[in-house]
VEXMI-50934 format. One record per residue: chain; x negated, y, z of N, C-alpha, C, O in turn. Coordinates in pm, whole numbers, plus 50000, padded with zeros to 5 digits. Example, Ala and Ser with C-alpha at 12.3 -4.5 7.8 and 13.67 -1.06 7.14 Angstrom:
<recs>
REC   ch   n_east   n_north    n_up   ca_east   ca_north   ca_up   c_east   c_north    c_up   o_east   o_north    o_up
REC    A    48681     49431   50780     48770      49550   50780    48680     49670   50780    48576     49668   50846
REC    A    48715     49775   50708     48633      49894   50714    48710     50003   50787    48659     50114   50804
</recs>
This chain:
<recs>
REC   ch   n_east   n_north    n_up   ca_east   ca_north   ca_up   c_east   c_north    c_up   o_east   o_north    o_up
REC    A    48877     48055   50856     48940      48146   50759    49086     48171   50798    49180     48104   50842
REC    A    49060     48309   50758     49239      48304   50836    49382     48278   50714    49388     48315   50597
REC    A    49495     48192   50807     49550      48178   50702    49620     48304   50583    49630     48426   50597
REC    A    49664     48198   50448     49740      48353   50368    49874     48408   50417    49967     48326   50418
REC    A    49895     48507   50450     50006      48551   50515    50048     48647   50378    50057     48766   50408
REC    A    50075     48616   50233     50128      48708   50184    50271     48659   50187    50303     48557   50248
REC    A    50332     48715   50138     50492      48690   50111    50555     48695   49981    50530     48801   49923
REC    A    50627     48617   49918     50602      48578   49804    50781     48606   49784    50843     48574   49886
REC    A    50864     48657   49674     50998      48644   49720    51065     48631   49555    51008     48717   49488
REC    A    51131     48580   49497     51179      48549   49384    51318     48590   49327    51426     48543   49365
REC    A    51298     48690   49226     51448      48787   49205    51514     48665   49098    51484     48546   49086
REC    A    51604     48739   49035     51717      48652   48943    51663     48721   48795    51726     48705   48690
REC    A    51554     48789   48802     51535      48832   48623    51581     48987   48634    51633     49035   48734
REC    A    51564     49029   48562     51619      49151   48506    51622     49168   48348    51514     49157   48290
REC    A    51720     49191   48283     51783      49211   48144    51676     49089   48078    51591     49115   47993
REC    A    51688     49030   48103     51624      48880   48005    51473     48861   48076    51407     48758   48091
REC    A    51447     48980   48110     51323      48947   48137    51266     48930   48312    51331     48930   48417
REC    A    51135     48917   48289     51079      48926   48472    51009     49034   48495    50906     49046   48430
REC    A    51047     49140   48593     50975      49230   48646    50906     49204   48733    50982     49139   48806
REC    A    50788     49208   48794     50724      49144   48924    50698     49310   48987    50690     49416   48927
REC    A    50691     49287   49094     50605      49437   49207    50534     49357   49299    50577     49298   49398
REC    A    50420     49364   49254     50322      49379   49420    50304     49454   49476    50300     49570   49437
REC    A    50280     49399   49632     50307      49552   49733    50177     49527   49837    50145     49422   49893
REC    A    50114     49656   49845     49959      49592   49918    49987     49698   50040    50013     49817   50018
REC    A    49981     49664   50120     50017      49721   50282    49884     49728   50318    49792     49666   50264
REC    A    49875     49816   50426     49813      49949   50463    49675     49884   50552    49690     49769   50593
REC    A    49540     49956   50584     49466      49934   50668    49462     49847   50815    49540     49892   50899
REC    A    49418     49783   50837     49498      49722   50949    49643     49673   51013    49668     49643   51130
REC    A    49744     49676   50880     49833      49600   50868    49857     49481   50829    49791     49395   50888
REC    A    49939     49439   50738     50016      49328   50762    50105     49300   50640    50161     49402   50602
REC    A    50128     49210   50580     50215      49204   50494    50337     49231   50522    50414     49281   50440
REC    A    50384     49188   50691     50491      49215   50731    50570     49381   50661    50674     49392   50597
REC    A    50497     49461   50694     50521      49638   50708    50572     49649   50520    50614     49750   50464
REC    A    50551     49505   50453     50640      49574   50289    50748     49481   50330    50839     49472   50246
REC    A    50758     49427   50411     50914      49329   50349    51021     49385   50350    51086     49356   50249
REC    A    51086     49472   50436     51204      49599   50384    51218     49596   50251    51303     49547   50176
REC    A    51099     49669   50232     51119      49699   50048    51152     49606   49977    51253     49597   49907
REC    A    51005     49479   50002     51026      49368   49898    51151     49279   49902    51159     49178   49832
REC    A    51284     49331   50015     51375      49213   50004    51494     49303   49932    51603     49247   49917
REC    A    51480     49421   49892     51542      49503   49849    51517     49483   49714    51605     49471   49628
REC    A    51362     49477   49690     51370      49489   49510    51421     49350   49465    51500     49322   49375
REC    A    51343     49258   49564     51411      49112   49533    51565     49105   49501    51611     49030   49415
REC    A    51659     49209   49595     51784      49186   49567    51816     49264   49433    51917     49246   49364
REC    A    51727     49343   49410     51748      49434   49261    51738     49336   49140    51780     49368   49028
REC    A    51688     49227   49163     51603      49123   49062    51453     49103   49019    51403     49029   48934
REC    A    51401     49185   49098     51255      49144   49101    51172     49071   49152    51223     49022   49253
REC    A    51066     49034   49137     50985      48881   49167    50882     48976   49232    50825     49058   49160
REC    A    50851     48968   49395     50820      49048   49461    50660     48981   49536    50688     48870   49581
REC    A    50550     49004   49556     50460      48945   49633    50407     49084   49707    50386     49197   49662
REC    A    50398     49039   49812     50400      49113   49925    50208     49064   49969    50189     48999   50072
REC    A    50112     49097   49896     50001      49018   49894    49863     49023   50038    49838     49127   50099
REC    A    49812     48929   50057     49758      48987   50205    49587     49054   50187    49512     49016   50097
REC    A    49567     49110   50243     49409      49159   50210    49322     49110   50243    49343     49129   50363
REC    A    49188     49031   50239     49072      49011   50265    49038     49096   50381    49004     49214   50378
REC    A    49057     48989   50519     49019      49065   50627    49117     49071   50779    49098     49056   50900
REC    A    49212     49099   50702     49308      49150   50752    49420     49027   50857    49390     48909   50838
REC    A    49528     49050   50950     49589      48911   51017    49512     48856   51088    49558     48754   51139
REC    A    49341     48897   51133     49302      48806   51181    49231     48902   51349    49306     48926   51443
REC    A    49152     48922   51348     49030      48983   51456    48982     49100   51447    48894     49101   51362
REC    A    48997     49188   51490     48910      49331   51462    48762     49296   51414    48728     49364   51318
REC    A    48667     49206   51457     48596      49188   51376    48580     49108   51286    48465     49090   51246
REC    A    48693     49033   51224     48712      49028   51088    48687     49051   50998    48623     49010   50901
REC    A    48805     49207   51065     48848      49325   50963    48724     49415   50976    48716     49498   50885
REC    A    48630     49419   51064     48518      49515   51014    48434     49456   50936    48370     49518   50851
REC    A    48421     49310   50959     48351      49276   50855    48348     49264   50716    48239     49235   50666
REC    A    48436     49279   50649     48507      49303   50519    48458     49381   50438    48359     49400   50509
REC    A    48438     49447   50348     48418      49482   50275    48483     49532   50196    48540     49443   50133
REC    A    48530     49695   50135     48636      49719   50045    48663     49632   49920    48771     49594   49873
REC    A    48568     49615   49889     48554      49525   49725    48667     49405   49759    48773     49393   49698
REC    A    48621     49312   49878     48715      49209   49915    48880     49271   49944    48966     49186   49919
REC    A    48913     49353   49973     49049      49397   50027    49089     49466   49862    49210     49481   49842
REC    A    49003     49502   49761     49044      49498   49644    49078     49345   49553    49179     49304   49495
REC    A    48963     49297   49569     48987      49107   49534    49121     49044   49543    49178     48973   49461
REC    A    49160     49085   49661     49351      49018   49685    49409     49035   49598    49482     48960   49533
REC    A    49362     49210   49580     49484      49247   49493    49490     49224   49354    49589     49203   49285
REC    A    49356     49233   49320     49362      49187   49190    49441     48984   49161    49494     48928   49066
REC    A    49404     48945   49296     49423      48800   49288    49615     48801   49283    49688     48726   49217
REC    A    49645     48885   49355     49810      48887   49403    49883     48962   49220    49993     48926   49178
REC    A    49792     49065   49140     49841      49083   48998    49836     48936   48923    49926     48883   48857
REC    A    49710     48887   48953     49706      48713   48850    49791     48629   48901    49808     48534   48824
REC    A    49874     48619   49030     49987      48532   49048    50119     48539   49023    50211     48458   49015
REC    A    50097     48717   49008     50242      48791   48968    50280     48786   48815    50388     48805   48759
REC    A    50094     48738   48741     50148      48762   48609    50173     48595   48541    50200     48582   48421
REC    A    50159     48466   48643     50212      48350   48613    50353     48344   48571    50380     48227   48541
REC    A    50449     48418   48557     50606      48438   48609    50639     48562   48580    50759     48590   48584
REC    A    50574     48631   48556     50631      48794   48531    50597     48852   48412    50475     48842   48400
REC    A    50668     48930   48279     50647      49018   48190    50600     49152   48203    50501     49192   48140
REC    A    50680     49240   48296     50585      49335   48292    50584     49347   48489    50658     49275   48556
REC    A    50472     49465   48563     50426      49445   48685    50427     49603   48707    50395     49688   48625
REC    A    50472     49621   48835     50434      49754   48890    50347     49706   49022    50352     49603   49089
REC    A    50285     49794   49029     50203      49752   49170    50209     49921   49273    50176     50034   49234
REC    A    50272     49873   49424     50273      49991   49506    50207     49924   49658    50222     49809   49699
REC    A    50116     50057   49736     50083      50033   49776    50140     50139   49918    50215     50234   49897
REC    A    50081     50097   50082     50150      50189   50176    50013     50255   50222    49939     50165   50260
REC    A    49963     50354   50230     49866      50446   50248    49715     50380   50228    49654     50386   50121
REC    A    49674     50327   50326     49521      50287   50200    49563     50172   50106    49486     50124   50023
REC    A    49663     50138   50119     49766      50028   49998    49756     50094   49876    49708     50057   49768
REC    A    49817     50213   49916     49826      50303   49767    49723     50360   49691    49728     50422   49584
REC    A    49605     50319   49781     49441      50357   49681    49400     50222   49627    49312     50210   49543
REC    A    49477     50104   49687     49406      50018   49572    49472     49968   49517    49431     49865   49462
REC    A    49667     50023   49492     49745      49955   49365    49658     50098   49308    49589     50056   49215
REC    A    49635     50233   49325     49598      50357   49189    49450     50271   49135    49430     50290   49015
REC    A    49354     50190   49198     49225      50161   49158    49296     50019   49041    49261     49996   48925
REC    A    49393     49954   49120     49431      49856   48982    49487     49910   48921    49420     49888   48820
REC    A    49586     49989   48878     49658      50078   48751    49525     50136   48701    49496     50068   48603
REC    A    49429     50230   48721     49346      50266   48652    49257     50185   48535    49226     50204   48417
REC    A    49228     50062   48663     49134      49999   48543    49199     49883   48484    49141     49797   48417
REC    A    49354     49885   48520     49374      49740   48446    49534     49842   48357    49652     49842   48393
REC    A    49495     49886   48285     49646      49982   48215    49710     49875   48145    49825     49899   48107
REC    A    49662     49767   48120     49693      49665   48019    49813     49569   48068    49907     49531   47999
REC    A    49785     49532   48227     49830      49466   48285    49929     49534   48402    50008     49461   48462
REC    A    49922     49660   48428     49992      49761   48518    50094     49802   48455    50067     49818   48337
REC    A    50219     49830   48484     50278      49895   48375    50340     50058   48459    50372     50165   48407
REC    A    50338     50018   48605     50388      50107   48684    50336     50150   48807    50290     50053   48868
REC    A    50323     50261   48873     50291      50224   48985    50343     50283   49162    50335     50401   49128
REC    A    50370     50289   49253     50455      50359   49377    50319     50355   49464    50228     50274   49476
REC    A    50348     50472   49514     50234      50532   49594    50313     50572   49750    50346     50688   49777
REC    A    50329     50485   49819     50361      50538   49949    50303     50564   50092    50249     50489   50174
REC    A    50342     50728   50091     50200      50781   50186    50103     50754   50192    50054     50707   50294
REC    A    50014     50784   50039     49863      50775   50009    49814     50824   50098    49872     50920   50149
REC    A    49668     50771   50162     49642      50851   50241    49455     50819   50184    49394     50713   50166
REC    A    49413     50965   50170     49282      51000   50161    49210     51075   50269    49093     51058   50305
REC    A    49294     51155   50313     49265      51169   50517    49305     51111   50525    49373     51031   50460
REC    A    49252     51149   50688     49358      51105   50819    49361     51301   50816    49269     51382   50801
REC    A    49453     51313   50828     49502      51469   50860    49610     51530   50898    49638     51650   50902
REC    A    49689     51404   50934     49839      51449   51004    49852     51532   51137    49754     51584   51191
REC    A    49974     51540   51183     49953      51636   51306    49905     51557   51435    49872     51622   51534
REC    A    49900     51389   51437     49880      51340   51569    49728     51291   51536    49682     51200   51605
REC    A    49657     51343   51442     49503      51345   51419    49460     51433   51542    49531     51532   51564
REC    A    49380     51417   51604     49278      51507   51708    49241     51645   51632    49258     51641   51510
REC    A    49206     51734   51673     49142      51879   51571    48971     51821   51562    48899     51875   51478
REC    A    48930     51742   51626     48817      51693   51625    48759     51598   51517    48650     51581   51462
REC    A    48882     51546   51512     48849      51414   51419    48733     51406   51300    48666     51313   51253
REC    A    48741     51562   51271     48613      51541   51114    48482     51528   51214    48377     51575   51170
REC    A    48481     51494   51286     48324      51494   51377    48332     51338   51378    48230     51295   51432
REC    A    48438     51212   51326     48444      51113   51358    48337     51026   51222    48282     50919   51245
REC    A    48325     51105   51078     48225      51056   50993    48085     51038   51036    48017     50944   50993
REC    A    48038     51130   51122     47924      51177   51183    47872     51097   51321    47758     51077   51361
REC    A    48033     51049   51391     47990      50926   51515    47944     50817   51471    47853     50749   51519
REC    A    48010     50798   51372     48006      50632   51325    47868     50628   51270    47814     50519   51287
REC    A    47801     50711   51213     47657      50682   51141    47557     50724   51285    47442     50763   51267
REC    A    47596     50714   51386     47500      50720   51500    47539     50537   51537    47615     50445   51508
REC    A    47412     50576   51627     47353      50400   51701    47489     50334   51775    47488     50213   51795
REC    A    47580     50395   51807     47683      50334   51866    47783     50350   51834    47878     50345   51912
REC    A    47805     50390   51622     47896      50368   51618    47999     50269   51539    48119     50281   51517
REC    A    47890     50153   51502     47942      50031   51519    48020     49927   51596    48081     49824   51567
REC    A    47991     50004   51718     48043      49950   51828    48174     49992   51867    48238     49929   51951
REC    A    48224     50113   51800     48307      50187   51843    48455     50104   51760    48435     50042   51655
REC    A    48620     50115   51830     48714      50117   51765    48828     50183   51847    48835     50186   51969
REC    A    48931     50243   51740     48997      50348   51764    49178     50284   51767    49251     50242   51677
REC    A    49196     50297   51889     49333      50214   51959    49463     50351   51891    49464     50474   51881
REC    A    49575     50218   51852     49684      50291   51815    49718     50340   51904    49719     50283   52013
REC    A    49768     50496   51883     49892      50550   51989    49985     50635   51951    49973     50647   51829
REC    A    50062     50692   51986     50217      50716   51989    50194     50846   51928    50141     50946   51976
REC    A    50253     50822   51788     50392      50762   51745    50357     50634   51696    50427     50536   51723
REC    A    50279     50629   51643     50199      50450   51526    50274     50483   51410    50334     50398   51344
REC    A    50273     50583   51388     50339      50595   51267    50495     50573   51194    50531     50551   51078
REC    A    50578     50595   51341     50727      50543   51352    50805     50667   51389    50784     50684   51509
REC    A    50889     50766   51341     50956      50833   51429    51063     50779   51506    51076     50794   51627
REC    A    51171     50691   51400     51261      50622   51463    51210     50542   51627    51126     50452   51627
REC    A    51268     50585   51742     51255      50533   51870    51259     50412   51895    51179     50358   51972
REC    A    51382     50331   51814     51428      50232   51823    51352     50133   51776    51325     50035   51845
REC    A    51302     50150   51626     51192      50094   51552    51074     50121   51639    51044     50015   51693
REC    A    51026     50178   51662     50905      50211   51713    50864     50107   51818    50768     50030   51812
REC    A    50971     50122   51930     50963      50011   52052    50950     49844   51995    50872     49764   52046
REC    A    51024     49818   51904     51011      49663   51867    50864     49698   51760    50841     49598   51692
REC    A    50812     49758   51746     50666      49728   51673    50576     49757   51759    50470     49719   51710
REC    A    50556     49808   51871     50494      49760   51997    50459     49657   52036    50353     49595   52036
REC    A    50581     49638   52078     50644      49510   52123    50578     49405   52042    50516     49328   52114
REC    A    50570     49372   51897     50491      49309   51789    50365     49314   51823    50307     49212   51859
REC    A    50298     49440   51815     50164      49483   51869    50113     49419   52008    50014     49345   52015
REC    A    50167     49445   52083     50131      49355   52215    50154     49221   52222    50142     49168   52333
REC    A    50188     49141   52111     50212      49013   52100    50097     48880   52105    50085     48762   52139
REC    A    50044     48964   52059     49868      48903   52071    49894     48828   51884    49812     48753   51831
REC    A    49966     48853   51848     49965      48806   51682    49944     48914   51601    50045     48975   51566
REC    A    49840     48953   51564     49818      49076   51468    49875     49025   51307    49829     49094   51216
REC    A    49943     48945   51278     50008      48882   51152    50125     48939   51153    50187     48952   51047
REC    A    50185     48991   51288     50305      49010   51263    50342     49211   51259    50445     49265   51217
REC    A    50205     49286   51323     50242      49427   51315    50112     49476   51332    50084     49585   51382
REC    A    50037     49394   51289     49865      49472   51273    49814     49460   51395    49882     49388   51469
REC    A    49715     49507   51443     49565      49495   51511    49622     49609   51620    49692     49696   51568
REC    A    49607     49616   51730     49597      49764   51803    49473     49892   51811    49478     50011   51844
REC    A    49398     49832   51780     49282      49885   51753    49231     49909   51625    49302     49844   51547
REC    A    49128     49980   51553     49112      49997   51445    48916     49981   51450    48840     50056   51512
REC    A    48888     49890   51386     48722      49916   51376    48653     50014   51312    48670     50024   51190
REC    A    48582     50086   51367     48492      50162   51312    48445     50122   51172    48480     50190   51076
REC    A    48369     50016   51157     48359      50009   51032    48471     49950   50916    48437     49911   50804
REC    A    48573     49953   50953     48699      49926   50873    48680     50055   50833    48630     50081   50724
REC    A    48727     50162   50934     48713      50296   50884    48649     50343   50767    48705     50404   50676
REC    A    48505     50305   50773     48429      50326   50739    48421     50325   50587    48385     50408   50504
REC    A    48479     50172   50581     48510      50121   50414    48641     50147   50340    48667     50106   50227
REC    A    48712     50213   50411     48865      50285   50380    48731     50407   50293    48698     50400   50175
REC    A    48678     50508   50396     48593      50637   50293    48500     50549   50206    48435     50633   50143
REC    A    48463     50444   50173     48413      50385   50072    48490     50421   49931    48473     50487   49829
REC    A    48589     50331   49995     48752      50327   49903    48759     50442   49823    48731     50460   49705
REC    A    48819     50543   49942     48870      50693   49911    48735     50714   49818    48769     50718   49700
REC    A    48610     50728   49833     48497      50800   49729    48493     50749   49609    48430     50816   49527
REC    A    48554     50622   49563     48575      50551   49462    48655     50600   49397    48626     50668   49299
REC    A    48827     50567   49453     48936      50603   49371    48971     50771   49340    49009     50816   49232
REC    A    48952     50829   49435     48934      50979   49392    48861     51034   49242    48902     51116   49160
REC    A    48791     50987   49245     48743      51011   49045    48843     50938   48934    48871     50960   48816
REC    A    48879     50847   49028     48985      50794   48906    49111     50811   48898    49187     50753   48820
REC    A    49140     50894   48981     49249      50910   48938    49375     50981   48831    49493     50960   48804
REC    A    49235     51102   48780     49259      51069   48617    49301     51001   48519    49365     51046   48424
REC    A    49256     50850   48543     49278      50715   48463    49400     50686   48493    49443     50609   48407
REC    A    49453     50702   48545     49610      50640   48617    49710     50739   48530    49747     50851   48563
REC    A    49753     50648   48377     49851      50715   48293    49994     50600   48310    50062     50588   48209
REC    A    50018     50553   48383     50152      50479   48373    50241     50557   48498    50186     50580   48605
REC    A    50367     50589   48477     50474      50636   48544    50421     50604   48687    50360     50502   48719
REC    A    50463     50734   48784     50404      50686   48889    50508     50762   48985    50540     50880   48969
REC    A    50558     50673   49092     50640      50719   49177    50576     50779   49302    50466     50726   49316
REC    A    50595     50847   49375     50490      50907   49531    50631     50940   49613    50737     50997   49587
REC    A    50575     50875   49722     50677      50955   49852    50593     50907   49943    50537     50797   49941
REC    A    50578     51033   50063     50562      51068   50140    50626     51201   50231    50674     51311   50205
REC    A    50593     51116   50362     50711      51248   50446    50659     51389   50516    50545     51422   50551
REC    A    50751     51440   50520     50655      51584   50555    50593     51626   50605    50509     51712   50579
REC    A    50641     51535   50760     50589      51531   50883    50499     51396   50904    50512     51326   51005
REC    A    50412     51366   50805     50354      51228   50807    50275     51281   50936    50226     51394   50941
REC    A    50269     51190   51034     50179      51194   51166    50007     51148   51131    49911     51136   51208
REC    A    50014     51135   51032     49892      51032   50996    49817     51100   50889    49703     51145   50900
REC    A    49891     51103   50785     49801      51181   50662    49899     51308   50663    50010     51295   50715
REC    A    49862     51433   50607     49932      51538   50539    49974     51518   50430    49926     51446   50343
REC    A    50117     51614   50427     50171      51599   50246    50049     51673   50156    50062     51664   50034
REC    A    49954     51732   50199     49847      51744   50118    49788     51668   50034    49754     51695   49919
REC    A    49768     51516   50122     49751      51437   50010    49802     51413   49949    49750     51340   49865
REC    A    49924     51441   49933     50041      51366   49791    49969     51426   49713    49889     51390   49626
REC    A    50033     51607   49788     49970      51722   49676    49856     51648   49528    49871     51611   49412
REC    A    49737     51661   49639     49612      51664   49569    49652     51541   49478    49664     51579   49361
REC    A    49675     51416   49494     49717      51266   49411    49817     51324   49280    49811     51307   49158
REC    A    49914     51404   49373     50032      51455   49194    49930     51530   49108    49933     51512   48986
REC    A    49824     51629   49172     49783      51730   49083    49699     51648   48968    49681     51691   48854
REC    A    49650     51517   49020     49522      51461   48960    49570     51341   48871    49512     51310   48767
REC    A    49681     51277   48918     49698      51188   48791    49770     51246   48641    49823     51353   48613
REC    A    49739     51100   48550     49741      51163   48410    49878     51132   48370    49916     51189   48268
REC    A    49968     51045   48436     50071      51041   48384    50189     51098   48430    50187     51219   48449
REC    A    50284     51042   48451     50448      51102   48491    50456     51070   48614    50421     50962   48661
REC    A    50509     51174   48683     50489      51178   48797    50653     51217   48892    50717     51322   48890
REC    A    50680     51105   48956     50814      51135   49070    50811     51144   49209    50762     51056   49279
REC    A    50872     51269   49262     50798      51253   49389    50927     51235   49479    51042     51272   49455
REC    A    50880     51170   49586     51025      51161   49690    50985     51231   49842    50913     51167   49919
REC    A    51028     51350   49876     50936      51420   50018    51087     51365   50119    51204     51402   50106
REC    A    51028     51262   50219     51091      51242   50347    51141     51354   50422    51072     51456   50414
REC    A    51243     51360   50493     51264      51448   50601    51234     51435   50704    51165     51514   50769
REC    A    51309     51262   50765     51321      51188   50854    51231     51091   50910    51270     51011   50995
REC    A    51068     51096   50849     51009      50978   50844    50836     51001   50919    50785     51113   50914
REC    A    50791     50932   50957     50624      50954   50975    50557     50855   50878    50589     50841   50760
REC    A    50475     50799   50932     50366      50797   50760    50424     50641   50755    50425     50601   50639
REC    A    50473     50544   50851     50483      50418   50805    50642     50379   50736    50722     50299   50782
REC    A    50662     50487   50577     50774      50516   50555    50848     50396   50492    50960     50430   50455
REC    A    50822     50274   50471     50870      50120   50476    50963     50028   50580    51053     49948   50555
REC    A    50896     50078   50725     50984      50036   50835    51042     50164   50871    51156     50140   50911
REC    A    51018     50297   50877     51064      50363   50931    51221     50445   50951    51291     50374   50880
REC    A    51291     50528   50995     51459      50533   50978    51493     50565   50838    51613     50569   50809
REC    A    51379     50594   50720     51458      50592   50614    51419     50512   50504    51419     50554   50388
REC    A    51388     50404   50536     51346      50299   50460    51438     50247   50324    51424     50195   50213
REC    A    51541     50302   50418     51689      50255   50303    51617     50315   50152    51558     50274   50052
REC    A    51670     50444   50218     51621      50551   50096    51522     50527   50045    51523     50528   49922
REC    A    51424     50502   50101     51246      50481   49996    51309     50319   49897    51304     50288   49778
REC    A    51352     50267   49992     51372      50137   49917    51463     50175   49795    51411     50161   49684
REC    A    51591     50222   49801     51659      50253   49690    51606     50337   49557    51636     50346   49438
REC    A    51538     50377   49621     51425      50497   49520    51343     50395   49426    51346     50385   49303
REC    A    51271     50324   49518     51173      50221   49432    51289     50133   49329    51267     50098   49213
REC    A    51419     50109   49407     51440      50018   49307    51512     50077   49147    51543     50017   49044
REC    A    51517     50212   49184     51581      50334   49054    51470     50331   48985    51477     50340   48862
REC    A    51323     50317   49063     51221      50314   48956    51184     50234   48867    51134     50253   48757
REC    A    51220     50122   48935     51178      49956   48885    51277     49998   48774    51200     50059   48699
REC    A    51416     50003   48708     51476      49975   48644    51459     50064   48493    51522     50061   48388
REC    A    51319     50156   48551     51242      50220   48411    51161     50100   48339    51120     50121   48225
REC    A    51137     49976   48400     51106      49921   48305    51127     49759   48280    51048     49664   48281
REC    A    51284     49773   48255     51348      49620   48259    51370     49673   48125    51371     49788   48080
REC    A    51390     49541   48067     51400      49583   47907    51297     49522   47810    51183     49485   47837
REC    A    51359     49519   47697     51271      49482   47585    51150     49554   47579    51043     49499   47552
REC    A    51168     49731   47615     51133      49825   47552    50989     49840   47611    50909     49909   47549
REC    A    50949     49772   47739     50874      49794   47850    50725     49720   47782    50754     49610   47733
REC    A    50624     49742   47773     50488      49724   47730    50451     49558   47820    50431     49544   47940
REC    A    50453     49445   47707     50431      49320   47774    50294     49293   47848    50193     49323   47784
REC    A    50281     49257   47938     50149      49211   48052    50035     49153   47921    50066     49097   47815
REC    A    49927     49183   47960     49814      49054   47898    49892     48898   47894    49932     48851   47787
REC    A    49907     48828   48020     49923      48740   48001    50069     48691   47919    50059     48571   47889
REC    A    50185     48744   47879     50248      48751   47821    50172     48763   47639    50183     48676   47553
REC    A    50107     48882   47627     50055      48868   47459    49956     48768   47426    49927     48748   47308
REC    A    49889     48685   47543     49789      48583   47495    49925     48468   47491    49925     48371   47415
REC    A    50004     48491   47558     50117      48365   47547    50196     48352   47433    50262     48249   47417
REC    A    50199     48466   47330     50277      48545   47219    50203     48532   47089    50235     48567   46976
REC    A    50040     48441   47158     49941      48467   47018    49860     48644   46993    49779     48677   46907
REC    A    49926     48736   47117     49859      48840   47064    49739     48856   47084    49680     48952   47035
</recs>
């Protein structure tokens, strides 16, 4: 079993109370790819878990072996550790991250209070996608395409040059704990469009404040998908469009900015005023 590689980071409170954010990082990543953020909100005062997915840190076939349900399981497991210590919780996720903090805000409104969506991704439809690629649903359900997996390449989702070269550099390390897998399994793929056929109906259900950024030039997904995600949820909606960024907008040159953004968001709900967690009203007698 591979070990837990989440990251766990502990703020100073906010206005009497504890805000927690979990942050669920992306398909074949890494917990590594939220810590930017999470040492930022941490410095804002938030109680930050950076949680790891079922699957993931370890072997390409691992990670194909997995199952979406399990890479949802974390997360629900990483909200029940956040809510030992925390009053109210936002949960954000980094592109297939951000389909399963919208699948926990949907069905848990009780326990969600917020949520950040960065570079959702329901394609793959960016500009360094192949024009071919929709022929790639159709390989995988042939006899060999289990067998098949699809190797990162340039950009990886980095515009910054500088950044880019030291996450290589990570990548070729032979430690996929520290910048993900180089390769991507076919059937990982596979259970990402599991995912996507799931949360797409629900995203209706998703009525708590919801932050989105994604960049314009995402190499990976299109700002289409924001599009379609703003048009469909039910609640309040903030959007942040990158200039400077490709889809891995956490490490990438404007991380500052995404980070400062999240933490303007977080501070919508420090306060008395903010709707207490479950585990807070069973603690309250409610």
């Amino acid at each position: 079993m591979t070990t837990d590689r989440s990251i766990h980071m502990t703020g100073n409170g906010i206005n009497g109370g504890r805000l927690g954010l979990l942050l669920v990082h992306g398909l074949g990543g890494t917990p590594v790819e939220m810590k930017p953020l999470a040492r930022k909100a941490r410095d804002g005062g938030a109680d930050v878990l950076c949680c790891h997915l079922a699957g993931h840190c370890g072997t390409g076939e691992e990670l194909a072996a997995t199952p979406w349900q399990s890479w949802y399981a974390s997360v629900e497991e990483g909200l029940a550790r956040l809510e030992q210590d925390c009053d109210r919780i936002v949960v954000g996720g980094l592109s297939m991250g951000a389909l399963l903090a919208a699948r926990l805000a949907a069905l848990q409104p009780e326990r969600v209070h917020g949520l950040v969506m960065l570079a959702p991704t329901l394609r793959y439809d960016g500009w360094s996608i192949p024009w071919y690629g929709f022929l790639l649903r159709i390989l995988i359900h042939t006899p060999i395409g289990p067998r098949l997996s699809f190797v990162e390449k340039p950009p990886y989702g980095i515009k910054d040059e500088r950044i880019r070269a030291a996450v290589v550099r990570a990548m070729h390390s032979g430690d996929s704990s520290a910048a993900g897998l180089l390769s991507t399994p076919s059937g990982a793929i596979r259970e990402m469009w599991r995912l996507t056929d799931d949360v797409k109906p629900r995203l209706g259900q998703v009525r708590q404040p919801t932050l989105l950024v994604h960049a314009r030039n995402d190499d990976i997904a299109s700002l289409s998908n924001a599009f379609h995600i703003q048009r469909h949820l039910a609640g309040r909606v903030e959007a942040l469009i990158l200039d400077d960024s490709y889809h891995l907008v956490t490490v990438d040159g404007q991380r500052d900015l995404v980070a400062a953004r999240v933490n303007s968001f977080l501070t919508g709900f420090s306060g008395a005023s903010a709707t207490p967690s479950v585990r807070a009203k069973v603690a309250n007698g409610g």
